[in-house]
C-alpha positions in Angstrom: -5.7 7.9 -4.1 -3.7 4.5 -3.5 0.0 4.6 -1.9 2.0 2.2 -1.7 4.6 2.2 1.1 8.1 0.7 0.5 11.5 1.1 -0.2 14.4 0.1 -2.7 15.8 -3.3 -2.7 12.4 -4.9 -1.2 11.2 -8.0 -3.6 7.9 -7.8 -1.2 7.3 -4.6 -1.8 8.1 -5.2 -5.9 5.5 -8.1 -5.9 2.8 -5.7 -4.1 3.9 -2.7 -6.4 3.1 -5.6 -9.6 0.0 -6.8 -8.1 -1.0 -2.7 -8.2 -0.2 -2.9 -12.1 -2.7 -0.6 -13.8 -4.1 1.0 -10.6 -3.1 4.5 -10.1 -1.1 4.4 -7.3 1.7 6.5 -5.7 4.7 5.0 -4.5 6.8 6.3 -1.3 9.8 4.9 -0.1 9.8 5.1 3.2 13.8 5.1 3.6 13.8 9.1 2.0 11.8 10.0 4.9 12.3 9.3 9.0 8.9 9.6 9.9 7.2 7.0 7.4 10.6 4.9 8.5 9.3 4.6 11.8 5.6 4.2 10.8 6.1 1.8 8.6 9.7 0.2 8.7 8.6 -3.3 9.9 5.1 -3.6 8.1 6.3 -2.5 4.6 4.9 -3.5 1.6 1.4 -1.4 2.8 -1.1 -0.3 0.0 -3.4 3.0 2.4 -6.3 4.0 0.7 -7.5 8.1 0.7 -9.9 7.3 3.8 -6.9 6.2 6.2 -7.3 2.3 5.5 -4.5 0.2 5.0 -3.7 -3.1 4.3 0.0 -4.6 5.7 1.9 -7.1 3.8 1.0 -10.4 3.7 -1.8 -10.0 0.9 -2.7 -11.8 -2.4 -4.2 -10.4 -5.2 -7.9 -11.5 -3.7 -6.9 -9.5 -0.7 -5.6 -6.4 -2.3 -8.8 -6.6 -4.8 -11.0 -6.6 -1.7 -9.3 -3.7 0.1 -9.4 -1.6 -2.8 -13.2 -2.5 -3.7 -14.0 -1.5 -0.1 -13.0 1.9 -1.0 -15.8 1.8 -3.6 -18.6 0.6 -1.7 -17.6 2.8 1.9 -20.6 5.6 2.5 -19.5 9.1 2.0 -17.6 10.9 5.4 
């Protein structure tokens, strides 16, 4: 599972959320909850992959494609 952490009124976090076009991903905005506010208020747009990685705004598409293909490639927990 991909997430993507943001929040409305972000153009950051509608660039990373475009760049995620036609990868499942869920999106959470951060502002409808106080905990993820806290964790992630300054670092927003951030893509987390199911084992616990994420990867904080700034990224490029060659970045993001990396991060995700690690995901792929990571030995079973």
């Amino acid at each position: 599972m991909i997430r993507l952490y943001g929040k409305k009124d972000c153009h950051l976090c509608d660039e990373a959320r475009s760049m995620l076009s036609g990868i499942s991903a869920e999106y959470l905005d951060i502002s409808e909850d106080f905990s993820l506010l806290a964790r992630y208020g300054l670092r927003i747009p951030v893509i987390a992959r199911s084992d616990g990685a994420e990867l904080d705004w700034p990224f490029d598409r060659e970045e993001l494609n990396r991060f995700l293909a690690q995901a792929l490639h990571a030995p079973d927990q």
